[in-house]
C-alpha positions as CSV (number, residue, x, y, z in Angstrom):
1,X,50.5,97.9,12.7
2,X,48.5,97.6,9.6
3,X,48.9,99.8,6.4
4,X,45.3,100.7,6.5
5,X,45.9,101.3,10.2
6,X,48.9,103.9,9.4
7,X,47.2,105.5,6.6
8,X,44.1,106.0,8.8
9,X,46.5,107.7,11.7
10,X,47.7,109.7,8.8
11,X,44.7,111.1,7.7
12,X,43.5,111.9,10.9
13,X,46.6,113.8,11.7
14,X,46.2,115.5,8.9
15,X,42.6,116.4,9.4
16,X,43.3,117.4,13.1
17,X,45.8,120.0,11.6
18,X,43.4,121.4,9.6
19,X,40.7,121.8,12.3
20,X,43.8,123.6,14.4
21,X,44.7,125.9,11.4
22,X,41.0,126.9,11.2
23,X,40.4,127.1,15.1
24,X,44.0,129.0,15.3
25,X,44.2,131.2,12.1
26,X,40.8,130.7,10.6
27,X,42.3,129.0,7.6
28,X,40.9,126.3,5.6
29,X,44.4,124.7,4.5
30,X,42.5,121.7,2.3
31,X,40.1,124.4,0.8
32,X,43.2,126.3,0.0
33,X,45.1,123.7,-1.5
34,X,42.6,122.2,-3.2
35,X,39.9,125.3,-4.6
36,X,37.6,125.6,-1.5
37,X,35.7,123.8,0.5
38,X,32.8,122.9,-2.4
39,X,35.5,121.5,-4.7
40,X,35.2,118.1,-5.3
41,X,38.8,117.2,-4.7
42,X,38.4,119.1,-1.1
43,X,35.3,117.4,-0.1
44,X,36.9,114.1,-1.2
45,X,39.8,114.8,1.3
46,X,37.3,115.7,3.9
47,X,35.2,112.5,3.5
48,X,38.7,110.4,3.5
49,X,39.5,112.2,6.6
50,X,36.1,111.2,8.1
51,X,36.1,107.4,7.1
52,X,39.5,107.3,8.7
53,X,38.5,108.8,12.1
54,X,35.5,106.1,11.7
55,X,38.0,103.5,11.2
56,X,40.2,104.8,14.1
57,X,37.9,104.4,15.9
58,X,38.3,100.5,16.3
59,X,42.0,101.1,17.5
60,X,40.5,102.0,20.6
61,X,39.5,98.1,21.0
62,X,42.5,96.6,19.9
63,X,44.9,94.6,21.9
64,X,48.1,95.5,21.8
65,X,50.2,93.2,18.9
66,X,53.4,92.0,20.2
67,X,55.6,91.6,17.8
68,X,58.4,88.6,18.6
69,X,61.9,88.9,16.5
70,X,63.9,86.0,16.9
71,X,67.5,86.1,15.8
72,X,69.5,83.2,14.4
């Protein structure tokens, strides 16, 4: 697996914690961490978030990689 691919699976899992903190407890963990939802550094996190669900997108299509080790 890529590194973008990883970092991608990474952000979305983050952002899907998020949306289940907010659907669960009504709490905005990134605008709590970072100064609320209008500060920059949240809406940066958000955006990152979103680009990577974009990019995750294409995982869908991917073939599986198979990955051949060959021992001496």
């Amino acid at each position: 697996m890529k590194m973008l691919d990883k970092l991608s699976l990474i952000l979305v899992i983050i952002g899907a914690l998020n949306w289940g903190s907010i659907g669960i407890f009504n709490f905005d963990v990134v605008a709590w961490l970072f100064g609320g939802q209008g500060a920059v550094i949240s809406r940066i996190v958000y955006t990152l978030v979103a680009l990577a669900g974009v990019w995750c997108i294409s995982l869908l299509f991917k073939e599986n990689e198979v990955v051949e080790h060959h021992h001496d």
